[in-house]
N, C-alpha and C positions, 0 to 999 in steps of 0.2 A: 424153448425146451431146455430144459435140466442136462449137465455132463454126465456122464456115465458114472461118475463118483458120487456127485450129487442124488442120483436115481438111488443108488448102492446104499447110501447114507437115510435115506427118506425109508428105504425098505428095511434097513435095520432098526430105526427107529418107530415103524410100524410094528416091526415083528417084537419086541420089547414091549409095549403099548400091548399088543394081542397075549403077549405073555403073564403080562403084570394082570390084566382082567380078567384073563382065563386064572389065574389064581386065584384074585378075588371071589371066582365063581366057584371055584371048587368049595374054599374055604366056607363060605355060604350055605352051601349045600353039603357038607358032611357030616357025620353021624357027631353027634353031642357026644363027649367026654370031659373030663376035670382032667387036669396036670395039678393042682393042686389042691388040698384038703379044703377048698371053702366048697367042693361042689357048684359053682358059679358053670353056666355050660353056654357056647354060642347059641344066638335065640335062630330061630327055623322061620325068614319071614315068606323066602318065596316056596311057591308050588313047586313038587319034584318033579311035573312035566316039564315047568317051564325051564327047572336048570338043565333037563336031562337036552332041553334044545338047544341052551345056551351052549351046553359044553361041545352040542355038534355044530356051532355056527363058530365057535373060536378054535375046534381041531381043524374045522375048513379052511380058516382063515387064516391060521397057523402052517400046515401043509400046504396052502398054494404063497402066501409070503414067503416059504423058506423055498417052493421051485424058481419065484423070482429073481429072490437074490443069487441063488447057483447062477441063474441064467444071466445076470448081472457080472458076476466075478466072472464066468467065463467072455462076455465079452469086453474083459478088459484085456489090454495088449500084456504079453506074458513077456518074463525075462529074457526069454531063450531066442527071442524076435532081434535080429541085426540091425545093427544101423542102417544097411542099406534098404530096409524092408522100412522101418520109421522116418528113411530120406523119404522113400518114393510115396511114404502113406502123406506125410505132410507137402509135398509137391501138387498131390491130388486134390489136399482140401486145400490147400494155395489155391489151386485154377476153378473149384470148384466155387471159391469164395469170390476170384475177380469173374467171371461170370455172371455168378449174383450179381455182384455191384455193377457189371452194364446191365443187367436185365432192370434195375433201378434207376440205373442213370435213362434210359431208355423211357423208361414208364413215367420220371419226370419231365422228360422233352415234352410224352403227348402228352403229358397233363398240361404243361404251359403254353403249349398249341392252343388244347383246349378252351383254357383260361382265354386268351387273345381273342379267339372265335365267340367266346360268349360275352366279354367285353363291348366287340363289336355291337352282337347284337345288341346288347344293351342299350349301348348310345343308339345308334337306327332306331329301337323303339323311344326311345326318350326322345328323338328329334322330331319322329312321328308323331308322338303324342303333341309335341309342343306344337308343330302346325295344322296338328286338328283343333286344338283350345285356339290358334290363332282365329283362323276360320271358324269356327262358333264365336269366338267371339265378334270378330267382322260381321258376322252374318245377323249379329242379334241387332249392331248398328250399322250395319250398309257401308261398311269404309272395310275391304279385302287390302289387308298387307301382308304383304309374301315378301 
């Protein structure tokens, strides 16, 4: 998972993206005029249903990108936040983070339990197998070595 600036950064660059297109749509979809004397006018390719949805799928996407980002800037930690309040917050993700790492050190132990136990097996069936082929074999010639 992405840092909180990261996330902040991804949504500004989303919401720019939504901006830049939603322009592209407008401009697409607006009434033909000249700026200048050749009369030359933008050509009309899409349907005006279809821009009138486009323009509600990019206001949508526009207003809930710009509630995420609020909601992004407010969870960053603010000026006015003391040292002591940024000791005890990085203390927390300290114990928080050596935790994690025995609950992995942990999940490696049994996995190499694991691993041992099916090792085992392994060999048991391989030693099994080999004195079934002995015995079939023996048995095809009448001479049993064990």
């Amino acid at each position: 998972m992405a840092d909180r600036l990261s996330q902040l950064q991804d949504a500004v660059n989303m919401q720019a993206e939504n901006l830049f297109n939603s322009i592209g749509c407008l401009f697409t979809s607006a009434a033909p005029c000249s700026f200048d004397k050749s009369g030359k006018t933008p050509s009309q390719n899409e349907n005006p249903d279809d821009m009138t949805e486009h323009k509600r799928v990019f206001a949508t996407l526009i207003a809930r990108n710009a509630k995420e980002i609020d909601a992004l800037i407010e969870s960053l930690p603010s000026e006015e936040s003391s040292a002591e309040l940024q000791t005890a917050s990085m203390r927390i993700l300290e114990q928080d983070g050596e935790e994690a790492a025995q609950r992995l050190q942990r999940g490696i132990e049994q996995g190499d339990k694991l691993l041992e136990e099916i090792n085992r097996a392994l060999s048991d069936i391989a030693n099994t197998q080999l004195a079934i082929n002995r015995i079939t074999d023996a048995s095809q010639g009448d001479a049993i070595k064990i």
